[in-house]
ChimeraX commands (.cxc) that place a marker at each C-alpha (Angstrom):
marker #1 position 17.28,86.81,182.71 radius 0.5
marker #1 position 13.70,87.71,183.43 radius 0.5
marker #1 position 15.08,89.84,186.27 radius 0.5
marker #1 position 17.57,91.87,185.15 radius 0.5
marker #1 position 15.89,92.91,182.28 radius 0.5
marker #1 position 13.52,94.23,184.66 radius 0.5
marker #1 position 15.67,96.10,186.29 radius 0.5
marker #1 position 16.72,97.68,183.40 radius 0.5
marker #1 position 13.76,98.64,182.49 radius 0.5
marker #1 position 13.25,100.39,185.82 radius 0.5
marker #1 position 15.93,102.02,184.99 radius 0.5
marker #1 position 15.13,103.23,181.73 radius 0.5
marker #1 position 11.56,104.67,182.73 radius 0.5
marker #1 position 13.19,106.46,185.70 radius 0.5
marker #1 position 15.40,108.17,183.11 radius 0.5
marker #1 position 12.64,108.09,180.58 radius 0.5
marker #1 position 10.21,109.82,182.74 radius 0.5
marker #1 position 12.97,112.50,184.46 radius 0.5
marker #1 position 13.43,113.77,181.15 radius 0.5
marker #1 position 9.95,113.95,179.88 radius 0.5
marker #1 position 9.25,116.32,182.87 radius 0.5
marker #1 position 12.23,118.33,181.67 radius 0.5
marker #1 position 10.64,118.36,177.56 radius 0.5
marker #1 position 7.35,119.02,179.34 radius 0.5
marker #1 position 8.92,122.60,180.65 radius 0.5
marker #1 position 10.60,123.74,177.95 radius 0.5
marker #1 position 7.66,122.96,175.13 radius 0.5
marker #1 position 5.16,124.62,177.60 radius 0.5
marker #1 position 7.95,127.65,177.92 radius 0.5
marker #1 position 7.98,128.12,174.01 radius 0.5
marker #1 position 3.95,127.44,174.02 radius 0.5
marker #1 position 3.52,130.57,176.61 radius 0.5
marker #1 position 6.24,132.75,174.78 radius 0.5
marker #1 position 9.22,132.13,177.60 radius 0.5
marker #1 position 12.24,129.96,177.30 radius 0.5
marker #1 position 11.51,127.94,179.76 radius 0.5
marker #1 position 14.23,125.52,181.78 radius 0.5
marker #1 position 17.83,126.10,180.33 radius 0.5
marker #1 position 18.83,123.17,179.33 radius 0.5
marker #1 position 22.72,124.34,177.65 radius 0.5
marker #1 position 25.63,122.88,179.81 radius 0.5
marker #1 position 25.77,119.82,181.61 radius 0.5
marker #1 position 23.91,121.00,184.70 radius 0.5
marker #1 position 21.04,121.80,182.06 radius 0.5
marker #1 position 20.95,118.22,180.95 radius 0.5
marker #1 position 21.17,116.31,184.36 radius 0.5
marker #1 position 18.77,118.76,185.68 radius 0.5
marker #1 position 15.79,116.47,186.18 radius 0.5
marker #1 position 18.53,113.92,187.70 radius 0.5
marker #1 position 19.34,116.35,190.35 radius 0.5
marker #1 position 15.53,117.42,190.88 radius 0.5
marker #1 position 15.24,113.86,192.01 radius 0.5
marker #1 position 17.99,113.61,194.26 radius 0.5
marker #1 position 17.10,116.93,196.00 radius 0.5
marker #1 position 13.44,115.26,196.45 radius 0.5
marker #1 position 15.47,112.31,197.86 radius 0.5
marker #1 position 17.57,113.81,200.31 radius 0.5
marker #1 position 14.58,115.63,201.62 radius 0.5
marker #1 position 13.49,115.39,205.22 radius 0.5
marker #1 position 10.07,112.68,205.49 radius 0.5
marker #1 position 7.81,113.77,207.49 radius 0.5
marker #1 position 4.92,112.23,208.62 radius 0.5
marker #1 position 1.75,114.45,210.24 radius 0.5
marker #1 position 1.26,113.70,213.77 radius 0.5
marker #1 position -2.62,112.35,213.54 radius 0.5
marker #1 position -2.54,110.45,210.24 radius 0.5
marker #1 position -2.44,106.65,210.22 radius 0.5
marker #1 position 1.19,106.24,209.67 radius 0.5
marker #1 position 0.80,102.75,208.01 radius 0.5
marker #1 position -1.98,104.22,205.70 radius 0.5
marker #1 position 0.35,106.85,204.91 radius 0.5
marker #1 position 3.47,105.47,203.92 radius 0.5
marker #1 position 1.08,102.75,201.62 radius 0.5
marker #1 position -0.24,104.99,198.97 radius 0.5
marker #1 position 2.60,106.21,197.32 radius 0.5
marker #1 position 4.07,102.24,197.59 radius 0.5
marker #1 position 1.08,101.07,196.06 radius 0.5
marker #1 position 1.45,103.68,193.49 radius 0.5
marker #1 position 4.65,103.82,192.02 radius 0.5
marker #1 position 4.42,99.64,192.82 radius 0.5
marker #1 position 1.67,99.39,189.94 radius 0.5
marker #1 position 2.63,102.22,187.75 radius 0.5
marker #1 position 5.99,99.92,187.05 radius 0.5
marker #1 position 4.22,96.44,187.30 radius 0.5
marker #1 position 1.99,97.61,184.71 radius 0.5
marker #1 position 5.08,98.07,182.22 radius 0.5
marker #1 position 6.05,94.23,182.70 radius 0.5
marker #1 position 2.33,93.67,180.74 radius 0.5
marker #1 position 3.66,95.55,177.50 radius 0.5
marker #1 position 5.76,94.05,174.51 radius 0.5
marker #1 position 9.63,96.32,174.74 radius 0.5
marker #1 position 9.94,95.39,170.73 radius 0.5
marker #1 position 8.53,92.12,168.66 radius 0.5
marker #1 position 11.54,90.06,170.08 radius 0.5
marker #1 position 11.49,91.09,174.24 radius 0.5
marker #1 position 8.42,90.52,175.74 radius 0.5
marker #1 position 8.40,90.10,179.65 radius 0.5
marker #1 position 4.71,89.03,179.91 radius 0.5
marker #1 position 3.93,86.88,176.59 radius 0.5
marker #1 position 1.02,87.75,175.14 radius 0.5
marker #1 position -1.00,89.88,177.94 radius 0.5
marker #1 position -4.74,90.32,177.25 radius 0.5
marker #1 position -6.04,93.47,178.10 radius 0.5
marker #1 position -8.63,92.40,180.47 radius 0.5
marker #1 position -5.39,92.00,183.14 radius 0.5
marker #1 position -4.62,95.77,182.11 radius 0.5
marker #1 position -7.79,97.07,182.82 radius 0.5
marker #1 position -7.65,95.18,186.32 radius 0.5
marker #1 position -4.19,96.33,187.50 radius 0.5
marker #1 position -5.65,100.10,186.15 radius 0.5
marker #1 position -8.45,99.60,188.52 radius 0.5
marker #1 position -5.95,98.51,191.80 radius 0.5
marker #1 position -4.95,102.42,191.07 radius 0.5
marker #1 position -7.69,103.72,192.78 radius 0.5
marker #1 position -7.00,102.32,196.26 radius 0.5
marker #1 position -3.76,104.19,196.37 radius 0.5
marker #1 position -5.77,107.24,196.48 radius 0.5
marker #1 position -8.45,106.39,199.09 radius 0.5
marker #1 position -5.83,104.91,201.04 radius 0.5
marker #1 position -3.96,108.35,200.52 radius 0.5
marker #1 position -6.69,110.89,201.82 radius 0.5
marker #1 position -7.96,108.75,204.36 radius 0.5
marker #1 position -4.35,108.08,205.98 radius 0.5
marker #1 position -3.55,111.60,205.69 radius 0.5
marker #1 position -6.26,112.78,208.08 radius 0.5
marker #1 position -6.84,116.30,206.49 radius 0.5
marker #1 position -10.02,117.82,205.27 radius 0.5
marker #1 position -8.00,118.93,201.49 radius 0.5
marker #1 position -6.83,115.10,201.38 radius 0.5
marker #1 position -9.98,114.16,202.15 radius 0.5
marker #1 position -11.96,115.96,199.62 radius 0.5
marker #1 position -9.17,115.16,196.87 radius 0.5
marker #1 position -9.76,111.64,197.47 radius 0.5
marker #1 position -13.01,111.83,196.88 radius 0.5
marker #1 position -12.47,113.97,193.77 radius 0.5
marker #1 position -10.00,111.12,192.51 radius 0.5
marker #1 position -12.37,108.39,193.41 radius 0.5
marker #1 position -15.26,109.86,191.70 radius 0.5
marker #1 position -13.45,111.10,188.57 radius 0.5
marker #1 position -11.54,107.67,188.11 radius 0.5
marker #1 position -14.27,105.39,188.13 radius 0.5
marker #1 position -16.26,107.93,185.81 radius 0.5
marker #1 position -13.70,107.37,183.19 radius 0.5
marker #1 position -13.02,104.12,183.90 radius 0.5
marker #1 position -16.52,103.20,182.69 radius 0.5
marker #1 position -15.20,105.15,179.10 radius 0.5
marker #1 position -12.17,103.13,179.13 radius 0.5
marker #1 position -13.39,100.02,179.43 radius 0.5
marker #1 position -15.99,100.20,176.85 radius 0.5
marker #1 position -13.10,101.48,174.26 radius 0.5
marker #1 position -11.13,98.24,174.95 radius 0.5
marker #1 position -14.44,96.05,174.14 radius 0.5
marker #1 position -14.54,97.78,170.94 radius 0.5
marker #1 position -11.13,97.35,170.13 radius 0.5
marker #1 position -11.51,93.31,171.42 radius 0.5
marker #1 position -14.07,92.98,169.45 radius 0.5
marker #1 position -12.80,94.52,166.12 radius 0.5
marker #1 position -9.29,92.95,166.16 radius 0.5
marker #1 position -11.51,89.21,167.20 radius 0.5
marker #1 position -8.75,88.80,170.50 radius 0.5
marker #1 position -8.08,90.28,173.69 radius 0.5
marker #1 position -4.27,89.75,173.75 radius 0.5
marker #1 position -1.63,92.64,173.05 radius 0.5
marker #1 position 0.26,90.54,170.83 radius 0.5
marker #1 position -2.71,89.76,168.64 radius 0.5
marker #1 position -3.89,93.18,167.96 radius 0.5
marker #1 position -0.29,93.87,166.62 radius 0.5
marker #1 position -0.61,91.42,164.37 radius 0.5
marker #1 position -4.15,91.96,162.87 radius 0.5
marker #1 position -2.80,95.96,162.18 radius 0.5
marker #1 position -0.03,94.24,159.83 radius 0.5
marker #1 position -2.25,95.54,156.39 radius 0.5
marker #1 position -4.60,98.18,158.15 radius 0.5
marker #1 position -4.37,100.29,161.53 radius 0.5
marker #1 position -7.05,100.28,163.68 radius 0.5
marker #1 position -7.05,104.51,163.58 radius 0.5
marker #1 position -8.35,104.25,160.17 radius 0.5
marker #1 position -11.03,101.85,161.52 radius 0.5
marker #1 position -12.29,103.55,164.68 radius 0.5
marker #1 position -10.60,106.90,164.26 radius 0.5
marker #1 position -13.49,108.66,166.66 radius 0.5
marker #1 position -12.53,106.56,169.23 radius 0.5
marker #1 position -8.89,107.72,170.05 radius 0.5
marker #1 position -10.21,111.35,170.66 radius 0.5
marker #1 position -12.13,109.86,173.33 radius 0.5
marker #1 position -9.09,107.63,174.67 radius 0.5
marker #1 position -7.31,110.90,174.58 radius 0.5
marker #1 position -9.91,112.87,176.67 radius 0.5
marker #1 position -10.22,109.54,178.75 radius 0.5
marker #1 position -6.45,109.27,179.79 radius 0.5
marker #1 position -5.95,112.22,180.35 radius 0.5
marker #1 position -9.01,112.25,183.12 radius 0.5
marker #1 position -7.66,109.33,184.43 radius 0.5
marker #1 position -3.86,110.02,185.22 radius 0.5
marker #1 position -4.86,113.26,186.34 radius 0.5
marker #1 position -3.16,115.43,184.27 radius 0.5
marker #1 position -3.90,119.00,183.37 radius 0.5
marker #1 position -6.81,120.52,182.61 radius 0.5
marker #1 position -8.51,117.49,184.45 radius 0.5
marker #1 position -6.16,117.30,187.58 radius 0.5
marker #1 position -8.88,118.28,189.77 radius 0.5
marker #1 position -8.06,115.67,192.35 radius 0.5
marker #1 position -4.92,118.31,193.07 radius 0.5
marker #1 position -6.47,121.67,192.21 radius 0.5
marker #1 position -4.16,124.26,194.22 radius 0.5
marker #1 position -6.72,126.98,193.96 radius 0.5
marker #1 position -9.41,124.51,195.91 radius 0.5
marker #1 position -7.70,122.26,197.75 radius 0.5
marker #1 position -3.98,123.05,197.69 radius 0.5
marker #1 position -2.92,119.81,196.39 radius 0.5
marker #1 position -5.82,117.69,197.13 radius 0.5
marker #1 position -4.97,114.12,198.84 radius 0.5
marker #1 position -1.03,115.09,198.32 radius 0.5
marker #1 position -1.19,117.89,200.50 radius 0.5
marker #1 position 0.50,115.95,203.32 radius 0.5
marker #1 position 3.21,114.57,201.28 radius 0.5
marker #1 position 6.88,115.61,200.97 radius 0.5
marker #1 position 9.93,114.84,199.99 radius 0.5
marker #1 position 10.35,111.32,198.46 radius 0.5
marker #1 position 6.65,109.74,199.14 radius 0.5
marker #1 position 5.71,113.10,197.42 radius 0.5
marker #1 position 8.25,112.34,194.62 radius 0.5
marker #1 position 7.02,108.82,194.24 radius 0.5
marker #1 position 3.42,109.99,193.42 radius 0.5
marker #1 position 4.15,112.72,190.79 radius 0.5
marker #1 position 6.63,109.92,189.28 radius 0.5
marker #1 position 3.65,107.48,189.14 radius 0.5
marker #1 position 1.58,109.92,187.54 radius 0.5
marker #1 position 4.63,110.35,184.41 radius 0.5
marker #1 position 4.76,107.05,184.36 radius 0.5
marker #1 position 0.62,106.60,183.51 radius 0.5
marker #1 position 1.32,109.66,180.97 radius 0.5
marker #1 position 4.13,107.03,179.13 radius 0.5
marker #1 position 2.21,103.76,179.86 radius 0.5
marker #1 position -1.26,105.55,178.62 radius 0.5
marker #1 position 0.96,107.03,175.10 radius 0.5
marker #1 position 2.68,103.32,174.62 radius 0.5
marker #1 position -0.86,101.90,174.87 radius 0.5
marker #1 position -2.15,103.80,172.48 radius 0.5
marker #1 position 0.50,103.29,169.75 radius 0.5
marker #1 position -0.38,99.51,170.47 radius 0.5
marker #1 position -3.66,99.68,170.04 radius 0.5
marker #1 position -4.22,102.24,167.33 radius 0.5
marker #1 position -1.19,101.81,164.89 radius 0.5
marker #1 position 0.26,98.31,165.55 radius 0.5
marker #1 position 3.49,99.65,167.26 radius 0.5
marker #1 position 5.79,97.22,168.95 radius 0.5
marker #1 position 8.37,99.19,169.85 radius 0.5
marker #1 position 8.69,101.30,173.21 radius 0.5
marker #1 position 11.08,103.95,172.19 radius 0.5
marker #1 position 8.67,104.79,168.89 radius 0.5
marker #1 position 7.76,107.91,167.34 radius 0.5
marker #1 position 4.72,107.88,167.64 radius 0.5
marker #1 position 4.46,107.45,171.36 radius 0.5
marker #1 position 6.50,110.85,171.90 radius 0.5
marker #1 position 3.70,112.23,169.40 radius 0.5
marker #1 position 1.22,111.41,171.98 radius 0.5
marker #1 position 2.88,112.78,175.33 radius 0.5
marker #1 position 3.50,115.67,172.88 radius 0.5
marker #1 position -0.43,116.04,172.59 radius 0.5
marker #1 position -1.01,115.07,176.43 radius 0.5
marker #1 position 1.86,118.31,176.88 radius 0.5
marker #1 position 0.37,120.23,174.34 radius 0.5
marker #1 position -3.27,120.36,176.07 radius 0.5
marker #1 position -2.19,120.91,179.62 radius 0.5
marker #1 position 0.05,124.41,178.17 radius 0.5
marker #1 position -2.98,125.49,176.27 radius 0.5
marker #1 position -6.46,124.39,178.35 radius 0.5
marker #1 position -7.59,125.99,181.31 radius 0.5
marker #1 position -8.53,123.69,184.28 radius 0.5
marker #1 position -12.08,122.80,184.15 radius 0.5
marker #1 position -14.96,122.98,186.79 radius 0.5
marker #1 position -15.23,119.55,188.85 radius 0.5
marker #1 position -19.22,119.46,187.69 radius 0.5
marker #1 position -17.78,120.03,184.15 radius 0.5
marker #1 position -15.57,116.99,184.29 radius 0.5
marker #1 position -18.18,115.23,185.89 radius 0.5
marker #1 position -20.62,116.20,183.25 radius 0.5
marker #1 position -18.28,114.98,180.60 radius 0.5
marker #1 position -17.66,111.81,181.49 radius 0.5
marker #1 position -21.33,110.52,182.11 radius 0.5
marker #1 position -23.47,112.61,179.92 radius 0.5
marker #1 position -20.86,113.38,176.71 radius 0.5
marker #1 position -18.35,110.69,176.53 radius 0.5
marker #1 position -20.31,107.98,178.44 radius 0.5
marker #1 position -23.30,108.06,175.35 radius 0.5
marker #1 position -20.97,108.70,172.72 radius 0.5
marker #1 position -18.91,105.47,173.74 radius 0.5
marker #1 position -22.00,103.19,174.27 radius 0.5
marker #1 position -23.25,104.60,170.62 radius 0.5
marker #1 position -19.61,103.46,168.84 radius 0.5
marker #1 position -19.82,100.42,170.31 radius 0.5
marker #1 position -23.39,99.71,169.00 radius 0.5
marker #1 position -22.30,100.82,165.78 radius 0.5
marker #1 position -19.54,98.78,165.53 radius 0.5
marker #1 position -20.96,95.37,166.85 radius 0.5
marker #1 position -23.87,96.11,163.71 radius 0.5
marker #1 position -21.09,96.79,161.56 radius 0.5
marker #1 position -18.65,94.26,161.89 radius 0.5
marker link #1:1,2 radius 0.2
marker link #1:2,3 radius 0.2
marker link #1:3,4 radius 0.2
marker link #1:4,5 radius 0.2
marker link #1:5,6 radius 0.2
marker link #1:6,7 radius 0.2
marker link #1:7,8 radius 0.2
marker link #1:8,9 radius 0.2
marker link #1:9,10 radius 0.2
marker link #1:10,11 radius 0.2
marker link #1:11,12 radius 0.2
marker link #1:12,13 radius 0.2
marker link #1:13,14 radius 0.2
marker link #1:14,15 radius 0.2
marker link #1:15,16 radius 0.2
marker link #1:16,17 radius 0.2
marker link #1:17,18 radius 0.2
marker link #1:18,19 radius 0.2
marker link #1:19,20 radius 0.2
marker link #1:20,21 radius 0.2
marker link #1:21,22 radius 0.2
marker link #1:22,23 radius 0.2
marker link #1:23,24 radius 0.2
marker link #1:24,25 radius 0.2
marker link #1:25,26 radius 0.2
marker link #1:26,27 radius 0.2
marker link #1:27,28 radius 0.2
marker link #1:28,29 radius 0.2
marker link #1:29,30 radius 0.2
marker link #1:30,31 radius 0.2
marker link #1:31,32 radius 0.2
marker link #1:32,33 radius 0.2
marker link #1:33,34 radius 0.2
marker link #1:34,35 radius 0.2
marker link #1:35,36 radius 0.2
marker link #1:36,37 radius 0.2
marker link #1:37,38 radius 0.2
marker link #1:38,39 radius 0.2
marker link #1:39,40 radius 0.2
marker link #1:40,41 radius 0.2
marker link #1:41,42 radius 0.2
marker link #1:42,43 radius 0.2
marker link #1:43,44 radius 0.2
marker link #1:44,45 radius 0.2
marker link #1:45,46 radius 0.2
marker link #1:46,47 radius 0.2
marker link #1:47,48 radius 0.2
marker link #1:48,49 radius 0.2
marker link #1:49,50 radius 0.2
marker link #1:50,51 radius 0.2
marker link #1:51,52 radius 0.2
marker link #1:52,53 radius 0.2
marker link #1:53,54 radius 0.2
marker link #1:54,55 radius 0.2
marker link #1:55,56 radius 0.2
marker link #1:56,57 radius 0.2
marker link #1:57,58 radius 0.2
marker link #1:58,59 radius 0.2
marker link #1:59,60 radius 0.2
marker link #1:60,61 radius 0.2
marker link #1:61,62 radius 0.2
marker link #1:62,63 radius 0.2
marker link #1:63,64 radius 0.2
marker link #1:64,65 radius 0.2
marker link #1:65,66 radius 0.2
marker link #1:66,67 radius 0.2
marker link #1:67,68 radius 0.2
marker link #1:68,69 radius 0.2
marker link #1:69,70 radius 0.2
marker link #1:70,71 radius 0.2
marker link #1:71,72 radius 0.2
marker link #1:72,73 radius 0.2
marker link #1:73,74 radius 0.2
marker link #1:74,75 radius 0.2
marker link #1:75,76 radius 0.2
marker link #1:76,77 radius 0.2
marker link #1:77,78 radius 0.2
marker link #1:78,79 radius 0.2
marker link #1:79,80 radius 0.2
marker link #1:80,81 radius 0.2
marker link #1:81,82 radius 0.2
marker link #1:82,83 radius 0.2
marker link #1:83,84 radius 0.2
marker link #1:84,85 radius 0.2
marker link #1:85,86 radius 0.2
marker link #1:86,87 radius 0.2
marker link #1:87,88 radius 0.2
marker link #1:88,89 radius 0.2
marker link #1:89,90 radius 0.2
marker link #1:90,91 radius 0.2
marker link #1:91,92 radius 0.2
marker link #1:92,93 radius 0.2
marker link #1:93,94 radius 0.2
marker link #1:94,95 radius 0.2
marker link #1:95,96 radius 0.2
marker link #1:96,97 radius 0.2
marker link #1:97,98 radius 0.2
marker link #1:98,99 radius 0.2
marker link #1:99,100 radius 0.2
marker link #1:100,101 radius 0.2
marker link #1:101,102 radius 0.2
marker link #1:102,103 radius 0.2
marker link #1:103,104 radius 0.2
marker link #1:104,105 radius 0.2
marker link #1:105,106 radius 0.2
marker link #1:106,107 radius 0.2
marker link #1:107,108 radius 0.2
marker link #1:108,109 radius 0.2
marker link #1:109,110 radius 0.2
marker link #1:110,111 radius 0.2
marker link #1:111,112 radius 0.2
marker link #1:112,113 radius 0.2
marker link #1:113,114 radius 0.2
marker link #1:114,115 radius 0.2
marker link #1:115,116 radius 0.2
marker link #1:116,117 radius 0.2
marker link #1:117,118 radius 0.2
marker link #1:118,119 radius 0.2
marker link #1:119,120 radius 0.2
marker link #1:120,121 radius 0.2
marker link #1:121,122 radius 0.2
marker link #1:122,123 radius 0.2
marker link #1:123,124 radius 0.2
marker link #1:124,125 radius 0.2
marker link #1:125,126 radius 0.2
marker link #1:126,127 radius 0.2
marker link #1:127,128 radius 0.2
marker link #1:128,129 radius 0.2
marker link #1:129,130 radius 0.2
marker link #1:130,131 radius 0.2
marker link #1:131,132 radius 0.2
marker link #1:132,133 radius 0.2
marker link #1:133,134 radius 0.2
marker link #1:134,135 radius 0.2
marker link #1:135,136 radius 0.2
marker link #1:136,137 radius 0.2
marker link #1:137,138 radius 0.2
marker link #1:138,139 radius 0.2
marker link #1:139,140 radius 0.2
marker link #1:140,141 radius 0.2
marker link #1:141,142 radius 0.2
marker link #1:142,143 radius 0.2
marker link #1:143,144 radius 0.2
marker link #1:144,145 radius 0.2
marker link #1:145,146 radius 0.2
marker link #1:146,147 radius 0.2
marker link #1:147,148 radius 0.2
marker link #1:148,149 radius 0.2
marker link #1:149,150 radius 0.2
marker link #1:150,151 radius 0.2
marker link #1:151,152 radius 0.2
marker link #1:152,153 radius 0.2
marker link #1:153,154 radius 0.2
marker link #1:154,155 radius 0.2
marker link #1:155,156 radius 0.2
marker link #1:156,157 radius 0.2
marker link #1:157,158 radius 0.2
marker link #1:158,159 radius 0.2
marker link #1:159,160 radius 0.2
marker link #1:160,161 radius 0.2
marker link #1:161,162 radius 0.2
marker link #1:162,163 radius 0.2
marker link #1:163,164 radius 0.2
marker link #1:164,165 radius 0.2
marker link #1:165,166 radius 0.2
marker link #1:166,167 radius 0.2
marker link #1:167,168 radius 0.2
marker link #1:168,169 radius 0.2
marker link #1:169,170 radius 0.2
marker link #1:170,171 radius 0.2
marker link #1:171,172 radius 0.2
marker link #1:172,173 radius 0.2
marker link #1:173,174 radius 0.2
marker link #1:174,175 radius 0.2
marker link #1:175,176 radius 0.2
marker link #1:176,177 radius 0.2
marker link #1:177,178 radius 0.2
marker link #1:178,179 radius 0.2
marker link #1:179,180 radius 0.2
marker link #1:180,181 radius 0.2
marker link #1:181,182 radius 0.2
marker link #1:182,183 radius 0.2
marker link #1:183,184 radius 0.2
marker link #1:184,185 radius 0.2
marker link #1:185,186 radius 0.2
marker link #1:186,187 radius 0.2
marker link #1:187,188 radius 0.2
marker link #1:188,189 radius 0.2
marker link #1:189,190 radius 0.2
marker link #1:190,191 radius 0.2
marker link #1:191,192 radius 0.2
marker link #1:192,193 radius 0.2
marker link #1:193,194 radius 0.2
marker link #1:194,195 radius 0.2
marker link #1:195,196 radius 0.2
marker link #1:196,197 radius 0.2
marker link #1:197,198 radius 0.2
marker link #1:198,199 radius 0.2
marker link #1:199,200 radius 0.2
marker link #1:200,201 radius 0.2
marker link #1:201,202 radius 0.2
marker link #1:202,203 radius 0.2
marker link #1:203,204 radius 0.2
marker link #1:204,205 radius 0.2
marker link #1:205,206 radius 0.2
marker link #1:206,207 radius 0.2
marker link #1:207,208 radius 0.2
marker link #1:208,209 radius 0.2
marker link #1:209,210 radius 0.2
marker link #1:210,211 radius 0.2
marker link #1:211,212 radius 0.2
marker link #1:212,213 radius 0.2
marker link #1:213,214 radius 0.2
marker link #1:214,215 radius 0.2
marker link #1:215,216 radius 0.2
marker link #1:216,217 radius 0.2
marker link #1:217,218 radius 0.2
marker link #1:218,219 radius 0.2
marker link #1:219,220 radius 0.2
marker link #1:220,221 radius 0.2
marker link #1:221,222 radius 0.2
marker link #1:222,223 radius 0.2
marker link #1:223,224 radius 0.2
marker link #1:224,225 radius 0.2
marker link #1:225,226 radius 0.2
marker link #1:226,227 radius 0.2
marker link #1:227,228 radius 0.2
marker link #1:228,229 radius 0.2
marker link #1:229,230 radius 0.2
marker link #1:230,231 radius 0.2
marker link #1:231,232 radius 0.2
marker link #1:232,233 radius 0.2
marker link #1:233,234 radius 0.2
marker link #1:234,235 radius 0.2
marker link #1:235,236 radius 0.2
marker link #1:236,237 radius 0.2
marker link #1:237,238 radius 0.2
marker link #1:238,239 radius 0.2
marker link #1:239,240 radius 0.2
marker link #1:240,241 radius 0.2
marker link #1:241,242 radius 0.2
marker link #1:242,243 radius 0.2
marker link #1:243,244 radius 0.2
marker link #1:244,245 radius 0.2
marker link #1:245,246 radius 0.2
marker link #1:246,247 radius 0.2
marker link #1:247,248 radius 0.2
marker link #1:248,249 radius 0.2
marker link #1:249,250 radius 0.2
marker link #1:250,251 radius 0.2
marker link #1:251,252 radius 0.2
marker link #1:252,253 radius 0.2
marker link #1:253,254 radius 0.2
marker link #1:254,255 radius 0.2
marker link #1:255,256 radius 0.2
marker link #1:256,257 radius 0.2
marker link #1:257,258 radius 0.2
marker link #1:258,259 radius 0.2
marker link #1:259,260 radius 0.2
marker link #1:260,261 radius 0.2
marker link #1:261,262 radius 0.2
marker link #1:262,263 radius 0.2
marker link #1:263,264 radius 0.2
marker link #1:264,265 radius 0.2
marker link #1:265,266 radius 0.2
marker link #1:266,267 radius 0.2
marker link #1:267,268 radius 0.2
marker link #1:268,269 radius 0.2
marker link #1:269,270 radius 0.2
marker link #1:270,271 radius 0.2
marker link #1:271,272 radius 0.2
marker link #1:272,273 radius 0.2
marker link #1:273,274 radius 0.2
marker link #1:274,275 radius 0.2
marker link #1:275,276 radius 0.2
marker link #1:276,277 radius 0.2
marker link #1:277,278 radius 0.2
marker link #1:278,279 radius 0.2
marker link #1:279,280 radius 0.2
marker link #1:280,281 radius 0.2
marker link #1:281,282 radius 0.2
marker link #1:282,283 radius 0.2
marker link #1:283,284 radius 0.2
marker link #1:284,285 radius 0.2
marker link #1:285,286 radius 0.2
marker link #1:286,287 radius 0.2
marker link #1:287,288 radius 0.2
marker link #1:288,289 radius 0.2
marker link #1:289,290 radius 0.2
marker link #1:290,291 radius 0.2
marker link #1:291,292 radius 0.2
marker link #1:292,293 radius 0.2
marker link #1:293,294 radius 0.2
marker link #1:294,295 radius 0.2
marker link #1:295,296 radius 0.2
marker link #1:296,297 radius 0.2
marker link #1:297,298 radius 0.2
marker link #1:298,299 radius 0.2
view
């Protein structure tokens, strides 16, 4: 039973996700005063459907001096955790895949993340991927640091580590009206952390043309920028869990947040890497440690 709902799911987030990518377009097209992607007619609608088939059927090449095995890894070890990483969250308050999942083993499979993109630049045997790596490495475990300190506050607030629990302790009072500082810096924090715009500095095409994905095409290509959507909807499901006591994976309030995550990337321009940098350890880092102090006193 176990198994085919699991492949269901699969299903559903590759749908999911194809379609976010398509809202993504259009609400950035109305943000910049354009249409954006016409989505009238039925090739409109199955238009991410067909992106991904194209991506598919393209030709894989690999480069003649990368490590082949290194390669091909990355993106497997990507999109591999990106969907194991699902099985740890509750689908509503009746299907649950992993009972009761503590958020200590999310914050370890988030960590796993970062070999897919050392094992990416290195394999790739390019100067960009290279550098992009390093970019990724550096920025990742910067906000990692910012992440992990969030979830102690949040342990220690709701008095349990597990998913299920949290839900439960929100049943009178949401933990946003608790520690409402906090999900600003979750906000800044995921979106450093999947990479996405105006923090995708990893991939800057003005620097590095692509960064540590430079090498990549067709479908290994396609299974990276898939893993990255997929972080975007984990990282906006997460949050609904642990800041309003949502069970449900097709909630409101999730779509709010990818809204927000689509909303910055159409209206913030990329940042300098020292800026990020800067951010992370001497803004967000202090602030962090400082809510946390303040709420161990307090509670």
């Amino acid at each position: 039973m176990e198994g085919i709902l699991s492949i269901e799911i699969i299903i559903i987030l590759l749908i999911g996700v194809a379609y976010i990518t398509l809202a993504e377009r259009k609400i950035m097209g109305r943000m910049q005063r354009r249409e954006g992607p016409m989505i009238e007619g039925i090739y409109g609608i199955i238009q991410p459907i067909l992106d991904g088939i194209k991506l598919l059927l393209k030709e894989s090449i690999i480069p003649l001096h990368s490590n082949n095995i290194l390669y091909i890894l990355s993106p497997l070890i990507s999109i591999s955790l990106s969907f194991i990483i699902f099985i740890l969250l509750p689908i509503n308050k009746y299907v649950q895949l992993h009972n009761n999942t503590s958020i200590l083993l999310i914050i370890l499979v988030l960590s796993i993340n970062v070999y897919s993109v050392i094992i990416g630049g290195w394999g790739s045997n390019s100067k960009y991927s290279r550098l992009g790596s390093i970019r990724g490495i550096s920025q990742m475990i910067s906000y990692e640091i910012n992440i992990g300190i969030i979830f102690i506050i949040i342990m220690y607030i709701n008095n349990t580590q597990y998913i299920q629990n949290i839900i439960y302790r929100q049943i009178y009072i949401n933990n946003i009206y608790i520690i409402f500082p906090i999900i600003i810096i979750m906000i800044i924090t995921i979106i450093a952390e999947s990479n996405r715009p105006p923090f995708d500095l990893p991939e800057a095409e003005s620097e590095l043309i692509a960064g540590y994905l430079v090498e990549y095409g067709g479908f290994k290509f396609a299974a990276i920028y898939l893993a990255e959507y997929l972080y975007v909807y984990f990282f906006s499901i997460l949050l609904s869990i642990l800041f309003l006591g949502i069970d449900n994976i097709i909630s409101i309030y999730i779509y709010l947040f990818i809204y927000i995550i689509i909303w910055l990337r159409a209206t913030e321009p990329r940042v300098k890497y020292k800026e990020l940098i800067r951010l992370g350890w001497l803004y967000l880092l202090p602030i962090s440690l400082s809510l946390y102090l303040f709420y161990i006193h307090l509670y």
